[in-house]
C-alpha positions as CSV (number, residue, x, y, z in Angstrom):
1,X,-175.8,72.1,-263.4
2,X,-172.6,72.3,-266.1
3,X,-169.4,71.1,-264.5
4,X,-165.9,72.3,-266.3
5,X,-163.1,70.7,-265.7
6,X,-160.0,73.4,-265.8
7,X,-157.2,71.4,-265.3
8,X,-157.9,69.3,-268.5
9,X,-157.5,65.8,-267.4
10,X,-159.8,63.1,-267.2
11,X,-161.4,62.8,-263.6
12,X,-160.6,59.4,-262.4
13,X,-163.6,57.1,-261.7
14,X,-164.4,55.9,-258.1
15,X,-164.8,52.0,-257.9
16,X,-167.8,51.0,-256.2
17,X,-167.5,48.6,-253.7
18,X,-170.6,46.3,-253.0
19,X,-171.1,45.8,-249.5
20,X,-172.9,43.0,-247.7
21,X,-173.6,44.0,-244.1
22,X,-172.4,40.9,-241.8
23,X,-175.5,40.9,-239.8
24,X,-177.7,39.4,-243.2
25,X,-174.4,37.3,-243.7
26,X,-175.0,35.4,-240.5
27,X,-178.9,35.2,-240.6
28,X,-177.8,33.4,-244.4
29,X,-175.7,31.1,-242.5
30,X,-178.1,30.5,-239.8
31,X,-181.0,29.7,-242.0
32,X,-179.0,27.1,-244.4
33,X,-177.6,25.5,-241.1
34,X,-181.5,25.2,-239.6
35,X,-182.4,23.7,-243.0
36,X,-179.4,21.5,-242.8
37,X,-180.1,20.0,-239.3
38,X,-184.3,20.1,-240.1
39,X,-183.1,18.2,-243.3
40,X,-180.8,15.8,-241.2
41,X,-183.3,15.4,-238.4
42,X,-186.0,14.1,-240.8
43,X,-184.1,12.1,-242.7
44,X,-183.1,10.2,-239.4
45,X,-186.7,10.0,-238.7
46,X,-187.9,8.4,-241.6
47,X,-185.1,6.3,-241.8
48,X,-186.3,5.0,-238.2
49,X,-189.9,4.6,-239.3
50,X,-188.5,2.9,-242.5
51,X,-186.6,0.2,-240.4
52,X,-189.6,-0.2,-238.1
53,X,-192.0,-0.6,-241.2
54,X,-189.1,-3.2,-242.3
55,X,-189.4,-5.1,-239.3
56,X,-193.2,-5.0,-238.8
57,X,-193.3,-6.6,-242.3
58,X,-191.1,-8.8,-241.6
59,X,-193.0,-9.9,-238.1
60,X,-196.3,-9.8,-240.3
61,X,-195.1,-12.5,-242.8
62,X,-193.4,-14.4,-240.1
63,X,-196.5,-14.7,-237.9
64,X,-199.0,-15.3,-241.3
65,X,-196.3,-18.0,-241.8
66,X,-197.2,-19.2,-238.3
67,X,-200.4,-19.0,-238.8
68,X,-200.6,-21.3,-242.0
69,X,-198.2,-24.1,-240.3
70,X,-200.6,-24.0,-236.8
71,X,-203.7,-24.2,-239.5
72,X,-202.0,-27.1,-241.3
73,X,-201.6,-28.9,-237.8
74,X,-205.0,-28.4,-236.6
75,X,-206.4,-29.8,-240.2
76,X,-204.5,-32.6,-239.5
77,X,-205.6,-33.3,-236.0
78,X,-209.1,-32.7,-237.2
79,X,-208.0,-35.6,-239.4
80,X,-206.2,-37.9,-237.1
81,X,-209.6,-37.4,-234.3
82,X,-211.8,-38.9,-237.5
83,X,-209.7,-41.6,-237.6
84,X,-209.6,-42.4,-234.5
85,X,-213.7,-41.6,-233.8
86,X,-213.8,-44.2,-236.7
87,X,-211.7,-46.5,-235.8
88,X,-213.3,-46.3,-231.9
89,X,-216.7,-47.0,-233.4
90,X,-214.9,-50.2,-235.3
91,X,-213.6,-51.4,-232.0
92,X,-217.1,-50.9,-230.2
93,X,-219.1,-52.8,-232.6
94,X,-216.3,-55.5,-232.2
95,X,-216.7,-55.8,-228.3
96,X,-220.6,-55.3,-228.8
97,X,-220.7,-58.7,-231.1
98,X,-217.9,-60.2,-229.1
99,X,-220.0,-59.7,-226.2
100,X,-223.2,-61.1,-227.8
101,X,-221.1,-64.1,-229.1
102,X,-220.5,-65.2,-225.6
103,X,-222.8,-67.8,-224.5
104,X,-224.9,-67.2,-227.7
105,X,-225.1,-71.3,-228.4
106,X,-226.5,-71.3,-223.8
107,X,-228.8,-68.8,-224.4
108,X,-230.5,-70.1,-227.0
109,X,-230.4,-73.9,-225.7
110,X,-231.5,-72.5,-222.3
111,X,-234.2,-70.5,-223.9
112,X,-235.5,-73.6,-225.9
113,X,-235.9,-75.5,-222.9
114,X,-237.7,-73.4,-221.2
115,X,-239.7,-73.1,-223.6
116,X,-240.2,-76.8,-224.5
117,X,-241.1,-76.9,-220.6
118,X,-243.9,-74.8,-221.1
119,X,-247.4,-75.7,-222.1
120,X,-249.2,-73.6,-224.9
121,X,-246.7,-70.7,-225.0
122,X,-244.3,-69.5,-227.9
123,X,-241.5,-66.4,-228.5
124,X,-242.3,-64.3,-231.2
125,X,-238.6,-62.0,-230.6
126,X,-235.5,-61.9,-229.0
127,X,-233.6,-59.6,-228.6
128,X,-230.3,-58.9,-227.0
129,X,-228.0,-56.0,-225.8
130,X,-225.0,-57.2,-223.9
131,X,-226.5,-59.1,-221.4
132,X,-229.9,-57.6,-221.3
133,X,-232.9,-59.6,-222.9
134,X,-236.0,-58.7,-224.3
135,X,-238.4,-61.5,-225.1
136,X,-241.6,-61.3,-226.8
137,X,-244.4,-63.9,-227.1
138,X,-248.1,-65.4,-227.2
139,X,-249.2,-67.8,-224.6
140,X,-252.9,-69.6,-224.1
141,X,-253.4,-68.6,-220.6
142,X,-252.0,-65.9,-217.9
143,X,-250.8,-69.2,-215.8
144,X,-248.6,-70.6,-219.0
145,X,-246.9,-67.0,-218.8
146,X,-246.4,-67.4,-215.1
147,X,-245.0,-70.5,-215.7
148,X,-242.6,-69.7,-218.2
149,X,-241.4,-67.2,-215.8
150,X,-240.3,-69.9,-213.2
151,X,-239.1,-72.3,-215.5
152,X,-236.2,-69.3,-216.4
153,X,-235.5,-68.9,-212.7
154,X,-235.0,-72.4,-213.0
155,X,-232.9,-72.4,-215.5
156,X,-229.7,-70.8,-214.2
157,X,-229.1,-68.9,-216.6
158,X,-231.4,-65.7,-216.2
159,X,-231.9,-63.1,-213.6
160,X,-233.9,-59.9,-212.7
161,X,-236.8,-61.1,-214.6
162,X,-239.4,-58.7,-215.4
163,X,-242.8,-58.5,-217.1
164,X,-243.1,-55.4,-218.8
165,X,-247.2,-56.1,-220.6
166,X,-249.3,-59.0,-220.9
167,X,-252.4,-58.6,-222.0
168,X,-255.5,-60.7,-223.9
169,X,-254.6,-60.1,-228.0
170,X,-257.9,-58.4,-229.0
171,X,-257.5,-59.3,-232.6
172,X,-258.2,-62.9,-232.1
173,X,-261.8,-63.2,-231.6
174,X,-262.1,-67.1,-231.5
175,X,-259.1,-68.3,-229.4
176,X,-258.2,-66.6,-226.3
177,X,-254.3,-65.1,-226.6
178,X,-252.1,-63.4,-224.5
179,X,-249.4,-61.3,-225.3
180,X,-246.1,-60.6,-223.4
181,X,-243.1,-59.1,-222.9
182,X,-240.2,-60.5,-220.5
183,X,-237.0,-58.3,-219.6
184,X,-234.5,-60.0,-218.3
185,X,-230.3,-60.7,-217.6
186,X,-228.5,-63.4,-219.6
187,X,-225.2,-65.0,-217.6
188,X,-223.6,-68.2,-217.6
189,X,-223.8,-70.2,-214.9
190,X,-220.3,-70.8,-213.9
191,X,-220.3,-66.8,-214.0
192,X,-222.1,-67.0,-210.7
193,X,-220.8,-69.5,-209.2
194,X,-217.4,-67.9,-209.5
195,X,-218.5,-64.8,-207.2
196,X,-220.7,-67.3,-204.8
197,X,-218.0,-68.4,-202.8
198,X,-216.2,-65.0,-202.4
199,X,-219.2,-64.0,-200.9
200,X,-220.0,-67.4,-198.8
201,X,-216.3,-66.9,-197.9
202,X,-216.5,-63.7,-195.9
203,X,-216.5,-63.9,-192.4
204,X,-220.1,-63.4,-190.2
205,X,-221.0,-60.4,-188.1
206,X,-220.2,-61.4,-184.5
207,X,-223.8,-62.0,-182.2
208,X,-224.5,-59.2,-179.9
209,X,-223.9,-60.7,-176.5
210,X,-227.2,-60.7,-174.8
211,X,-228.2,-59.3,-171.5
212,X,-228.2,-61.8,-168.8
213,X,-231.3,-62.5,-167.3
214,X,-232.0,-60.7,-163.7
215,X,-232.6,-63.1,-160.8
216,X,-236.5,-63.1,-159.6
C-alpha cells in the first residue's frame, strides 16, 4: 500500500523501548543467587574435608612416628634380653663349677680310699653334676662290687647309693670281669652333721597312755 504524506513534513519516528518483563528479571536473580549459595555451600564443604584430610595426615605421620620410636624400643629390648640370656648362662656355668669346686679335693680323696679299701676293683669314670655322681668301673668278682658299695656308706661322704648294671664283660674270654655302674650323692660330712642335731633336737611324740588293766 502507497502512503502520502499531505502535510509535507517529516513523520517523527517512535523510539522503541526494549522491555524486560520483571517476572524473567527475578527468575535471573534467583538462579545467580542459587548458584551463589551452591557455590558457597561447596566451597565450605571442601574446605571441611580439606582440614580433615590435613589432620588425618597429620595423625598418620604422627602415629608412623610412633610406630618407628616403639619399634626402636622393642629392638632394643630384644637386645638388652640377649644380653641378659647371655650373661644368665655366664653366671650359671659360674655356680655350676663353683658348685663342683666344693669339696672337689674330699671327693676324690674319699673316692681313693675306698677304692684303695677294695680288693680287685678299679673306676674307669667319674662323673659329676652338682652333687650327683656317676661312677663307672671293672671289678674281679660280684662280692668286690658289693664291697665297694659298703666301704662308700662307710665313708661319710656318699649317700642314696645305687647300682644301675653290673654285669660279667663278655669281651674278656680268659679273665672273668665285671662291669658296673654306681649312682650316688656327694656331701661333706660336716654338711650332715649340721642338720643332725636340729633333727635330734626336736621334741618326741608323747606315749599314748595305756589302758589300765581290769581286775580278774
Amino acid at each position: 500500500m502507497i502512503h502520502i504524506n499531505l502535510l509535507g513534513r517529516a513523520r517523527p519516528k517512535v523510539a522503541r523501548q526494549s522491555t524486560v518483563p520483571l517476572e524473567a528479571t527475578l527468575q535471573v536473580i534467583l538462579l545467580v543467587a542459587a548458584l551463589a549459595i551452591s557455590v558457597g555451600v561447596l566451597w565450605y564443604y571442601w574446605a571441611q574435608l580439606d582440614a580433615e584430610a590435613h589432620a588425618y595426615q597429620a595423625d598418620i605421620q604422627k602415629q608412623q612416628g610412633e610406630k618407628a620410636r616403639l619399634e626402636n624400643l622393642k629392638a632394643q629390648v630384644e637386645n638388652f634380653q640377649r644380653e641378659k640370656d647371655v650373661l644368665q648362662q655366664r653366671i650359671d656355668v659360674i655356680e655350676q663349677l663353683q658348685r663342683n669346686r666344693t669339696g672337689g679335693q674330699e671327693l676324690m680323696d674319699a673316692l681313693a680310699n675306698t677304692v684303695v679299701r677294695t680288693d680287685t676293683l678299679w673306676l674307669t669314670t667319674v662323673s659329676r653334676k652338682g652333687d650327683s655322681l656317676a661312677l663307672t668301673g671293672e671289678a674281679a668278682s660280684i662280692n668286690a662290687v658289693a664291697n665297694f658299695i659298703t666301704e662308700l656308706k662307710r665313708s661319710g661322704y656318699f649317700d642314696q647309693i645305687e647300682i644301675k648294671e653290673s654285669h660279667q664283660d663278655p669281651a674278656e674270654k680268659e679273665v672273668q670281669t665285671f662291669v658296673f655302674e654306681i649312682t650316688a650323692q656327694f656331701a661333706l660330712p660336716q654338711a650332715r652333721n649340721v642338720a643332725a642335731p636340729a633333727a635330734a633336737s626336736a621334741p618326741a611324740p608323747a606315749p599314748t597312755p595305756g589302758r589300765p588293766a581290769g581286775k580278774g
